[in-house]
C-alpha positions in Angstrom: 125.7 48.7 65.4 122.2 47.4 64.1 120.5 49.3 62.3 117.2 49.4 64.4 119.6 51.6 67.0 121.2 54.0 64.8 119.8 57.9 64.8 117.8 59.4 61.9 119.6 62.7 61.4 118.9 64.1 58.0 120.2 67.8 59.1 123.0 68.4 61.8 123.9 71.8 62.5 126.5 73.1 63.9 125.9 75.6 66.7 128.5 77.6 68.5 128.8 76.4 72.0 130.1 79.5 73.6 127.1 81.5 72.1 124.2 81.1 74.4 122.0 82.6 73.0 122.2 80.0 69.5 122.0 77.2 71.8 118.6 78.5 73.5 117.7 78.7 69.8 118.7 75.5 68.8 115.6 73.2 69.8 113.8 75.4 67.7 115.6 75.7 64.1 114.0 72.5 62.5 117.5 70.0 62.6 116.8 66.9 63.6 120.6 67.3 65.7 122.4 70.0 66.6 126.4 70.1 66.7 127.8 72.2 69.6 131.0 73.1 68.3 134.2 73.6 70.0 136.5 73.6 66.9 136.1 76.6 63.8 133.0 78.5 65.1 135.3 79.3 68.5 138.0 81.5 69.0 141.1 80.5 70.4 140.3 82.5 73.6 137.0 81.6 73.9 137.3 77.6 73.9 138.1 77.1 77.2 134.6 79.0 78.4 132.9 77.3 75.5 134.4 73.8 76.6 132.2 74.3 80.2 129.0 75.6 78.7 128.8 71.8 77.2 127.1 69.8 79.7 124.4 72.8 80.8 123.5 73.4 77.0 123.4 69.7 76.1 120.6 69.5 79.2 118.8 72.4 77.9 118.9 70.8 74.7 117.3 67.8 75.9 114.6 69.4 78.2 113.6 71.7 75.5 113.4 69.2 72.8 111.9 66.4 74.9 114.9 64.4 74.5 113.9 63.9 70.7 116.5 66.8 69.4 120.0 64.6 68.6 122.6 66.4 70.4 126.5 66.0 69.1 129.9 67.6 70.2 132.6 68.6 67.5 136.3 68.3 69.5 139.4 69.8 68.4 142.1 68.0 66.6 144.7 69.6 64.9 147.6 67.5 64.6 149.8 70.9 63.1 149.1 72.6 66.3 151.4 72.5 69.2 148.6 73.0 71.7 146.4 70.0 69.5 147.7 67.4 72.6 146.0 69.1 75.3 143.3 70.7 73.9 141.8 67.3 72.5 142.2 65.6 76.2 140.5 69.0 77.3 137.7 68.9 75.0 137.4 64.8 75.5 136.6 65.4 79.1 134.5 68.1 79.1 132.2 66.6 76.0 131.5 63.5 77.2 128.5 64.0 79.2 125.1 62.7 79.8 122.4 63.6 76.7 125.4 63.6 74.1 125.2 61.0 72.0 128.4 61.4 69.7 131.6 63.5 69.0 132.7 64.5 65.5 136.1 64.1 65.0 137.4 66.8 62.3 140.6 66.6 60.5 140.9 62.7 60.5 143.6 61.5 58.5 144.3 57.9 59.9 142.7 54.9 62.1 144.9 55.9 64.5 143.8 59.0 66.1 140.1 57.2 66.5 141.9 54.2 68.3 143.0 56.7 70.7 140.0 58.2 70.9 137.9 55.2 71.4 140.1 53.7 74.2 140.4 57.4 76.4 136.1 57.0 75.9 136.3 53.8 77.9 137.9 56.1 80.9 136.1 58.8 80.4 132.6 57.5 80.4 132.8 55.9 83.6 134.2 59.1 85.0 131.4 61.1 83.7 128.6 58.7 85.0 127.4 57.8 81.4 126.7 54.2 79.9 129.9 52.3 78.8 130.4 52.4 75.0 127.7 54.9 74.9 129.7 57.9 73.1 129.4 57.7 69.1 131.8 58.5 66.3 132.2 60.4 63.3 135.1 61.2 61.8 135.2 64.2 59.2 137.5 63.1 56.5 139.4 66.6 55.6 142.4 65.8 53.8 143.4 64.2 50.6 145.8 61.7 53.0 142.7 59.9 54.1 141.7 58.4 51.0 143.8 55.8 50.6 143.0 54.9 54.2 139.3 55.5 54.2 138.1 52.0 55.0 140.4 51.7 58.1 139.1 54.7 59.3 135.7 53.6 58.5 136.4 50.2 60.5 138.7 51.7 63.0 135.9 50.9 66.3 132.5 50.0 67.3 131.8 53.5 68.6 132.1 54.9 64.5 128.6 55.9 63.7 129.4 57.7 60.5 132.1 59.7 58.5 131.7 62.9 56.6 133.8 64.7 53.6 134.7 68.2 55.0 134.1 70.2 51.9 136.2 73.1 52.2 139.2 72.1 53.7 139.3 68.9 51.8 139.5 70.7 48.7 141.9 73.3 49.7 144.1 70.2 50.6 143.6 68.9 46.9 145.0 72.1 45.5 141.0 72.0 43.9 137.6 74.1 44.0 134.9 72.9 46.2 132.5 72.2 43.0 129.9 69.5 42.8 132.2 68.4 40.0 135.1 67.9 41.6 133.8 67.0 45.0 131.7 64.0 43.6 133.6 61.5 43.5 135.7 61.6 47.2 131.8 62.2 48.5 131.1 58.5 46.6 134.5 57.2 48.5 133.2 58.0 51.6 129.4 56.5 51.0 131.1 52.8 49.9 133.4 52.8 52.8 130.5 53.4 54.8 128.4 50.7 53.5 131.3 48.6 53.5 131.9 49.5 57.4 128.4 49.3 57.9 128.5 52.8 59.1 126.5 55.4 58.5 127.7 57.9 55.1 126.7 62.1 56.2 127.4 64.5 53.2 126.8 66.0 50.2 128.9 66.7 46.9 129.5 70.8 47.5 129.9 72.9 49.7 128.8 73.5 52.8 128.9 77.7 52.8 126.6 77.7 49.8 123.2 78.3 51.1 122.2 81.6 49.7 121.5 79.6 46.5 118.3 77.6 47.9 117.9 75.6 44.2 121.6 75.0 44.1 121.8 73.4 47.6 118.4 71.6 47.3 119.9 69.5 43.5 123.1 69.1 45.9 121.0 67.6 48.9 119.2 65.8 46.2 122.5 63.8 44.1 123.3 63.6 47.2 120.3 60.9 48.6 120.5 59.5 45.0 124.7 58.6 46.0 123.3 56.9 49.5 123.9 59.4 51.8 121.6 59.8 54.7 122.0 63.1 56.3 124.4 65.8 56.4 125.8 68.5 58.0 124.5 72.5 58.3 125.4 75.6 59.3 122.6 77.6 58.3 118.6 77.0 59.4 117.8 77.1 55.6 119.7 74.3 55.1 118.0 71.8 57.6 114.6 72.2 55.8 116.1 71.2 52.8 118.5 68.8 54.1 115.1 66.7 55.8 112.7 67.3 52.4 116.0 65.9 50.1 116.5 63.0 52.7 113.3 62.0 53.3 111.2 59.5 50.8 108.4 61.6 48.8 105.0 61.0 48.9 105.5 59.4 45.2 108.3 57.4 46.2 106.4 55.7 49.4 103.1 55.1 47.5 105.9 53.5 44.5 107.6 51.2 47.0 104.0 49.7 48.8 102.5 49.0 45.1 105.9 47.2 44.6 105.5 45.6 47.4 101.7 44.5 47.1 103.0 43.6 43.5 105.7 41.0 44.9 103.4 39.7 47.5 101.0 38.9 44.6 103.7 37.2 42.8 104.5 34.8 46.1 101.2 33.8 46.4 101.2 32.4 42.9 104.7 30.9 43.0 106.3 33.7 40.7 109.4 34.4 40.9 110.7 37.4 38.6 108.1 39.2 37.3 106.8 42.5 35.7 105.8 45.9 37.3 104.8 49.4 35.6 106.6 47.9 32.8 109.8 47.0 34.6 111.0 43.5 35.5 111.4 43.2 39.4 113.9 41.0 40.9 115.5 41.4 44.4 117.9 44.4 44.3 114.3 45.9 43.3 112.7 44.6 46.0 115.3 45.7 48.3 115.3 49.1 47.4 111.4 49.3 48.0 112.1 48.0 51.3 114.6 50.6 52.2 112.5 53.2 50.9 109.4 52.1 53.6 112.0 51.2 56.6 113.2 55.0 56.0 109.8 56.1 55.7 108.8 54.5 59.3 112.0 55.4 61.5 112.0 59.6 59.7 110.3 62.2 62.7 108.3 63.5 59.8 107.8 62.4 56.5 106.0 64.5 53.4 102.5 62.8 52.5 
């Protein structure tokens, strides 16, 4: 995928799909997606109803928003489960629809599941009457069996999009707390087998539950953009705020990267080639980064001057 057609999403939240009156909400919480979820925030009982609310509340979605509002369907897939067979296929056919622009795929332990994924997609899209290829991917990487995988799963089809660390149940699958400690490095995992995929990386090294604590979860959000991630799941409105300010360049950082850049178009002009900034020596992995920083700036909805 080129870059130039890939989503901004710095906050993704996860809204129930079976609760109406959250997704009448959701166009108005601040997210730059929204997640309707079919997987932990449903009941058992309550999937099947939630499962047909999908395409109405993806349209409302979209009217409300003016299309702008990302909107994104987490499926079911529990491979422990008996019922995990059918439920998928259930949820596959009933998310695909038009004004959804990806599924996340929880509980991903291998390329394999995504294969399958990707090739029941190809059916299902042209049942549903939406563009071929259309439906994104990204897998939520859950389970300590996934690591020594990661960059298949990562590289497993041209519908992957991006991959996430699931916080909690990762940990509880690594006999370990869900600490900024110990989650830091499987979060850096998943960022280089993202860039390696040329994928997008979602996350953030805690925990996802933690938003009472606004200072804790903003210097999370924040290691976080300094690791390369570029966005990142929520379940709380709080979150989203903080999740675009920690995501999105600073004022500081944009007026940085265009006096960088005035700086090396100085030095072309007069056949320099390394040369000296604010009292640092610029060469190109500088020069990149100043780049990224004002690419991001453009393509963000809103950015802090």
């Amino acid at each position: 995928m080129s870059t130039a057609s890939r989503p901004v999403w710095r906050s993704m939240l996860f809204v129930p799909a079976h609760v109406e009156k959250f997704v009448a909400k959701a166009h108005t919480r601040g997210a730059d997606a929204c997640i309707l979820d079919l997987e932990d925030s449903v009941p058992l009982e309550m999937k099947a109803e939630a499962r047909q609310r999908i395409e109405s509340a993806a349209r409302a979605i979209n009217e409300a928003s003016n299309g702008v509002l990302g909107v994104l369907v987490r499926i079911n897939n529990d491979s422990e489960q008996a019922a995990a067979a059918p439920l998928l296929e259930a949820d596959l056919a009933s998310a695909v629809r038009p004004g959804v622009a990806a599924l996340v795929i929880p509980k991903v332990k291998d390329a394999g599941i995504l294969h399958r994924i990707a090739t029941r997609l190809d059916a299902i899209e042209a049942e549903a009457g939406v563009g071929s290829g259309s439906t994104q991917l990204i897998a939520q990487i859950e389970d300590v069996q996934a690591l020594p995988v990661i960059d298949a799963i990562a590289q497993s089809s041209v519908r992957m999009l991006g991959m996430s660390l699931g916080s909690e149940d990762f940990s509880a699958s690594a006999g370990m707390q869900p600490t900024p400690e110990a989650l830091y490095q499987p979060n850096q995992m998943v960022v280089f087998a993202c860039r390696r995929a040329n994928i997008l990386p979602f996350g953030f090294p805690s925990s996802i539950a933690e938003y009472s604590d606004e200072e804790a979860f903003a210097a999370s959000v924040k290691r976080a953009a300094e690791m390369g991630f570029v966005g990142a799941f929520c379940i709380h409105p709080k979150q989203a705020a903080m999740l675009n300010t920690g995501f999105s360049p600073s004022a500081a950082e944009i007026a940085a990267a265009k006096a960088l850049m005035t700086a090396v178009a100085e030095a072309e002009r007069e056949s320099r080639g390394a040369f000296a900034h604010n009292g640092k020596m610029v060469d190109p992995p500088v020069i990149r980064r100043a780049q990224e920083v004002l690419c991001r700036a453009a393509s963000l909805p809103t950015v802090s001057e």
